[in-house]
C-alpha positions in Angstrom: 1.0 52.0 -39.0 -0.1 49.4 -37.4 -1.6 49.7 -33.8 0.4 46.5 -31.8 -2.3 45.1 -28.7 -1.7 41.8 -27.0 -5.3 41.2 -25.7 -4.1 38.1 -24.2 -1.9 40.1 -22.1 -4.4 41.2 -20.0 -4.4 37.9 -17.8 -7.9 36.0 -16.5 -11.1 38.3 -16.2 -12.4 38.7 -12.8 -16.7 37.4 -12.7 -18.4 40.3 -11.2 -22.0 42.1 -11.0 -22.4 45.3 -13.0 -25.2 47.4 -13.1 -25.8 50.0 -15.0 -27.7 52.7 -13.8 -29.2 55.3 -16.8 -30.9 59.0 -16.5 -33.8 58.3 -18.5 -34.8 61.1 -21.7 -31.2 62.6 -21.7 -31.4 63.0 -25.5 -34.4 65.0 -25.1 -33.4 66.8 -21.9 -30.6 67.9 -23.8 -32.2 69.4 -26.7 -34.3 71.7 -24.5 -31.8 73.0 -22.6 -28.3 71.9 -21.5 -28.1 73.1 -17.4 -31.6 71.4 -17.0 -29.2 68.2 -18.5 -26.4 69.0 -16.3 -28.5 69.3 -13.5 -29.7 65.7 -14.2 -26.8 64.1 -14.8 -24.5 65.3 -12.3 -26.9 65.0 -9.5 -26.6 61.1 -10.5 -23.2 61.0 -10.5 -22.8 62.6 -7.0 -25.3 60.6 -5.5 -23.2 57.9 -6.8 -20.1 59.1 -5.8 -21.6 59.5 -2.2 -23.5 56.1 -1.7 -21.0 53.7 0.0 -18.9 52.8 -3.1 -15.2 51.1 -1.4 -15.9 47.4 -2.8 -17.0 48.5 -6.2 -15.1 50.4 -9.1 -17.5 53.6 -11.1 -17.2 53.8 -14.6 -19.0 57.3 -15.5 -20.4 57.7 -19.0 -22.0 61.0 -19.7 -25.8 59.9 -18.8 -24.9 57.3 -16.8 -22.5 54.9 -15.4 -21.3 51.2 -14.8 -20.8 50.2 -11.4 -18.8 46.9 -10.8 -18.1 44.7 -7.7 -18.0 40.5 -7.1 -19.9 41.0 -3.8 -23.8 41.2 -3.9 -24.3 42.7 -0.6 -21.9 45.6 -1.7 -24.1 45.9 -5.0 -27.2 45.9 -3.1 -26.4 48.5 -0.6 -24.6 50.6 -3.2 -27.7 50.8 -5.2 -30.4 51.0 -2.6 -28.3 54.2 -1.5 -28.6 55.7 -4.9 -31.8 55.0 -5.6 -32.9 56.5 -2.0 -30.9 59.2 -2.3 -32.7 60.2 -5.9 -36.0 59.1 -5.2 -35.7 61.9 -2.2 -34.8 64.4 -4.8 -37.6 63.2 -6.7 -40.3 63.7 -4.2 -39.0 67.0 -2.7 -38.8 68.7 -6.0 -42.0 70.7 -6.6 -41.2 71.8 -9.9 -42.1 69.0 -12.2 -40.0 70.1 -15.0 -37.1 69.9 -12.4 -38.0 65.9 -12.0 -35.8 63.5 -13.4 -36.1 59.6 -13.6 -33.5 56.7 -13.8 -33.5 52.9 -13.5 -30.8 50.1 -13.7 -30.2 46.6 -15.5 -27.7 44.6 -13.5 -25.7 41.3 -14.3 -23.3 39.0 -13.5 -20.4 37.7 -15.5 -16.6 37.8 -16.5 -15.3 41.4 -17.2 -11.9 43.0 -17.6 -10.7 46.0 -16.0 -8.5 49.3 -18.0 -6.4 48.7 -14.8 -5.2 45.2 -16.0 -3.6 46.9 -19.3 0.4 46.7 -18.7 3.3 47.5 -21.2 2.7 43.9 -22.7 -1.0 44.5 -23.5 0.0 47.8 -25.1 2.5 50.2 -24.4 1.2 53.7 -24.9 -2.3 52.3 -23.0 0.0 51.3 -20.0 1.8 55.0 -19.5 -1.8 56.4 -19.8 -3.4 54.7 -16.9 -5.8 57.8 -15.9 -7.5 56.7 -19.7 -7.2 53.0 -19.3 -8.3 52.8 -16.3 -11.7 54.7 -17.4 -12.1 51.5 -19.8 -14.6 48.4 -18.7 -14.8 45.2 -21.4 -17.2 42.3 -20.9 -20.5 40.3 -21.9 -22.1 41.7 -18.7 -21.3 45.4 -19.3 -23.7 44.6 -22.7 -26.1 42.5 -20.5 -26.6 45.1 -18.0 -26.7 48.3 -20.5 -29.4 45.8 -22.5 -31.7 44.9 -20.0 -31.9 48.5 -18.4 -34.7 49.1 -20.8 -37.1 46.9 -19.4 -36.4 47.9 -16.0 -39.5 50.5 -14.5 -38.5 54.4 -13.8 -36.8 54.1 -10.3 -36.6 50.5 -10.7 -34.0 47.8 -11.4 -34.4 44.8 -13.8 -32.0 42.1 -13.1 -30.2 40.0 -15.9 -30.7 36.1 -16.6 -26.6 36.1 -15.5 -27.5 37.0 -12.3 -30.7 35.2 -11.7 -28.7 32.1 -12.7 -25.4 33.0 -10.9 -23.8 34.2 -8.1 -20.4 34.2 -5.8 -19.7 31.4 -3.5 -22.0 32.1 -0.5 -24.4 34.3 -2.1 -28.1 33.5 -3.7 -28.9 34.7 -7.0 -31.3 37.3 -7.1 -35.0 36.1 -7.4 -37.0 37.7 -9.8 -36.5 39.9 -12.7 -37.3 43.0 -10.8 -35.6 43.8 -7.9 -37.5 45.8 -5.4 -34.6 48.0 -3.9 -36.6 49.8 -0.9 -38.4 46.7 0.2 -37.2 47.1 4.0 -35.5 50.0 3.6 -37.7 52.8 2.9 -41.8 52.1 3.1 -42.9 55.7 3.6 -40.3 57.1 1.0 -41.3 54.3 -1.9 -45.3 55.4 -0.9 -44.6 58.8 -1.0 -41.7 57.9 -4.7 -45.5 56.2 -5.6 -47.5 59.0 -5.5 -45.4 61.7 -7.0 -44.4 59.5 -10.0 -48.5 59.1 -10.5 -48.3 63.2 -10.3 -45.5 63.1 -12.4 -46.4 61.3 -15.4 -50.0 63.4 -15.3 -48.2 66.6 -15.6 -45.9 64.7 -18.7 -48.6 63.7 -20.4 -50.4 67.2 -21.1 -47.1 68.4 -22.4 -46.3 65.0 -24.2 -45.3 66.9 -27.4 -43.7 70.0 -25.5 -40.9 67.6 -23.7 -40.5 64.7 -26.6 -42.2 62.2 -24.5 -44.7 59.9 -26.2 -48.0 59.4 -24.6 -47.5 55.7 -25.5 -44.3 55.7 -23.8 -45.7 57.5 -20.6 -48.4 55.0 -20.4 -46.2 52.5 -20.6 -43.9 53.7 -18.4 -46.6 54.5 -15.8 -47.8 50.7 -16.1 -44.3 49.3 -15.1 -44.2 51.5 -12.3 -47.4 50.6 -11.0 -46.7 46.9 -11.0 -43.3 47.6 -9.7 -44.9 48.5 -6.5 -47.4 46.8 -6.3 -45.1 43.6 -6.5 -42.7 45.6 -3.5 -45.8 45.9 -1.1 -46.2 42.0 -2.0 -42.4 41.2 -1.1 -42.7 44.1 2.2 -46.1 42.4 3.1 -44.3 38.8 2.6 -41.2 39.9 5.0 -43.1 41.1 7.7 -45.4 37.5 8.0 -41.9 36.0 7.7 -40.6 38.1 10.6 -43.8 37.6 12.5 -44.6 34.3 14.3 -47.9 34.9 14.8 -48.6 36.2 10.9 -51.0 33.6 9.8 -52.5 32.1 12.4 -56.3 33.0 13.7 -57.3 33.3 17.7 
């Protein structure tokens, strides 16, 4: 039989950010041992259930998850407190193998919401809105998921979409990189820095052990190098902006 869906139905998308924020190596975390996995990934999930969240809708998926909202500032804050949050548990962990990384790919676009499906969408979807309402459909959603992958670990890489767009009001974001702890969090980025350096030593004499390439740890270490490097730019940048007297001699 025939499943009966009026896509129309679902009225006008709403044009929002998404990011989507990933646990990098799950696959291979998994296969070595599944509470070292769900250590990982809930520890994500409730450090984004705990960053300041009321202006966005979460849609979890296993490893990772979609966050949505049309304001930037609510975006920005959202991820800079989720990002903190794990780059704390990052640095305070002393067991490497206990280390996890993640990174994000955000864009900006038209989406539709499970919470727009009604009895003349589908019927059966409508009395099951607990399911539906898990369900998130748009170009961005593929944008964001796509362009995670060139984002550094602990780092986000923003979409085209949202380098090109934005809300009424709002800027589009600069550069393909955004550099989350700019102002926020100097001595906790340094210190993020440092440990990831550690990190990615201790990876690479067990590159076989954990499924994780030398190529890719090199590669990965390279991004995050120039990932901070291009924050202590934009930090050193703010502060001559904030400073009248930056610049000048005498």
């Amino acid at each position: 039989m025939d499943i009966y869906l009026n896509a129309k139905a679902l009225g006008e998308p709403s044009t929002e950010y998404v990011a989507w924020i990933d646990l990098m190596g799950t696959k291979a975390i998994m296969k070595r041992s599944v509470a070292t996995a769900a250590n990982f990934v809930f520890r994500l999930h409730v450090a984004a259930l705990e960053a300041p969240h009321a202006d966005l809708r979460l849609y979890p998926v296993m490893d990772g998850l979609y966050a949505t909202t049309k304001c930037q500032r609510s975006l920005r804050t959202f991820l800079e407190a989720v990002f903190g949050r794990l780059c704390s548990v990052f640095s305070e962990q002393v067991e490497m193998k206990h280390r996890f990384l993640v990174k994000a790919g955000v864009a900006y676009g038209a989406v539709f919401h499970g919470s727009q499906v009604n009895d003349n969408v589908n019927t059966r979807l409508a009395r099951e809105q607990g399911y539906a309402q898990s369900i998130l459909l748009g170009m961005p959603m593929a944008q964001a998921f796509a362009c995670e992958k060139f984002a550094p670990p602990f780092g986000i890489y923003i979409d085209e979409s949202a380098r090109a767009f934005s809300p009424d009001g709002e800027w589009p974001f600069h550069d393909i990189w955004w550099h989350w702890y700019a102002k926020q969090d100097r001595p906790g980025a340094a210190r993020l820095e440092e440990e990831l350096t550690k990190y990615f030593a201790w990876c690479e004499q067990r590159s076989y052990a954990i499924e994780y390439s030398k190529d890719r740890i090199a590669e990965h270490s390279l991004m995050a190098t120039q990932y901070f490097a291009g924050a202590r730019e934009a930090a050193q940048q703010a502060d001559e902006a904030d400073d009248p007297a930056a610049g000048t001699s005498g």
